[in-house]
Each structure stands twice: as C-alpha cells, then as structure tokens.
C-alpha positions as CSV (number, residue, x, y, z in Angstrom):
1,X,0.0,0.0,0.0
2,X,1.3,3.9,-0.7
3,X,2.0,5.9,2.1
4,X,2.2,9.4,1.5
5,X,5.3,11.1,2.4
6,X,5.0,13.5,5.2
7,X,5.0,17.2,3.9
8,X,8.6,18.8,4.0
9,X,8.4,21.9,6.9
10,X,10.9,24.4,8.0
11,X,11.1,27.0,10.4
12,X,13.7,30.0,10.2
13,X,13.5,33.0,12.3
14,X,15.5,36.6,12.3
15,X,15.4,39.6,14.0
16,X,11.8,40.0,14.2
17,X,9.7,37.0,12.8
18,X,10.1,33.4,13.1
19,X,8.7,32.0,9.9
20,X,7.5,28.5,9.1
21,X,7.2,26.7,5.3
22,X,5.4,23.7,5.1
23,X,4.5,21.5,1.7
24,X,0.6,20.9,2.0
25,X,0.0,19.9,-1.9
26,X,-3.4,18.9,-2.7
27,X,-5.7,21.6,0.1
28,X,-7.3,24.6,-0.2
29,X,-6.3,27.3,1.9
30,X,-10.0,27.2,3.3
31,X,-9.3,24.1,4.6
32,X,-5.6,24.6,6.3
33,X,-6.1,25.7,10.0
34,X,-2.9,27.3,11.3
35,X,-2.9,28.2,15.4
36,X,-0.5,28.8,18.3
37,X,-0.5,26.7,21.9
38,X,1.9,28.6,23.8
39,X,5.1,27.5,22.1
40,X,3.6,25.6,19.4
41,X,2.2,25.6,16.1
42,X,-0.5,23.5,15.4
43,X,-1.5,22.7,11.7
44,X,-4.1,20.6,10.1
45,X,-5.7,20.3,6.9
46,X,-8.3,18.5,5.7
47,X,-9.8,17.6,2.1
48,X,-11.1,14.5,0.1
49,X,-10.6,11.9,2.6
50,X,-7.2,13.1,3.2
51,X,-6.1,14.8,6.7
52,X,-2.5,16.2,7.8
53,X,-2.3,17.2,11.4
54,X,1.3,18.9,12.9
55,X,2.4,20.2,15.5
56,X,5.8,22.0,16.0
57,X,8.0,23.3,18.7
58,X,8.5,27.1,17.6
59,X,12.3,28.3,18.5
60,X,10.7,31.8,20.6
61,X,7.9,32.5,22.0
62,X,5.5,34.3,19.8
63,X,2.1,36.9,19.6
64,X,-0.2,34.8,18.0
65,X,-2.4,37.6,17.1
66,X,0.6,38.6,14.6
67,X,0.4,35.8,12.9
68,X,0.0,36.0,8.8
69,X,-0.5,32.9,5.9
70,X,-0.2,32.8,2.7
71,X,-0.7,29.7,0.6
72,X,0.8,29.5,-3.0
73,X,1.3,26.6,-5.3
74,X,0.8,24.2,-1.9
75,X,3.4,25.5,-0.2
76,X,1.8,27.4,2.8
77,X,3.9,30.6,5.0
78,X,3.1,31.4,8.5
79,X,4.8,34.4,9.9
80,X,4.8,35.3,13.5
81,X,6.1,38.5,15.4
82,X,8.7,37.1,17.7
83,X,7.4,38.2,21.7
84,X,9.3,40.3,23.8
85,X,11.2,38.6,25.9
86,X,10.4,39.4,30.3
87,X,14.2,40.6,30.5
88,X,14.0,43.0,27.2
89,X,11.1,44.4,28.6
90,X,12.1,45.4,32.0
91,X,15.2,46.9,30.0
92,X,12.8,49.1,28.0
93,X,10.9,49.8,31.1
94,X,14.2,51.1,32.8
C-alpha cells in the first residue's frame, strides 16, 4: 500500500519573525487551520478523505495575534512576530 510522504516543513527565524514553510500539496487554503498553543504551532488540513495534522515546537515564543499565511502553489507561510522577551522588557521599562 502507498503511504504518502509527510509534507517537507521548515522553520527560520530573524530579528523579528520566526517564519515556518510547510509542503501541504493537494488543500485549499480554506481548509488549512494554522494556530499557536503557547510555544507551538499547530496545523491541520483537511480535504477528500485526506487529513494532515502537525504540531511544531516554535524556536521563541511568539504573539499569536501577529500571525500571517499565505498559501501558493501548496506551499503554505506562516509568519509570527517574535514576543518580547520578560528581561528585554524590563530593559525598555528602565
């Protein structure tokens, strides 16, 4: 019997943004649902009989309510604002 290999996903991160690339050929972007646990990204996808369900350790914490996806040729982006760390802000606050 075929299996079908598990979608290829990375994760890079910069200054700002962590920023995670996952394959999900064959959905619509109506039915990929992207959210955040605390450090985690949780995705699943479901179309046709066929159901994907992922969830990855993110590097930094994140504000989930930054989050933005995009979903091209099945290759789906999610970028996150990276949070401010307890010790950067009490730096800020002086």
């Amino acid at each position: 019997m075929f299996k079908e290999p598990e979608p290829l996903i990375d994760i890079f991160q910069n200054g700002e943004n962590v920023m995670v690339v996952a394959e999900l050929k064959g959905f619509r972007k109506e039915n990929i649902k992207v959210h955040v646990e605390q450090r985690r990204l949780v995705i699943s996808a479901n179309a046709h009989g066929r159901s994907y369900h992922k969830i990855l350790s993110l590097p930094k914490a994140v504000v989930p309510e930054s989050m933005r996806m995009t979903y091209k040729n099945g290759v789906v982006e999610i970028i996150l604002k990276k949070a401010m760390e307890a010790k950067a802000i009490k730096e800020l606050a002086g």
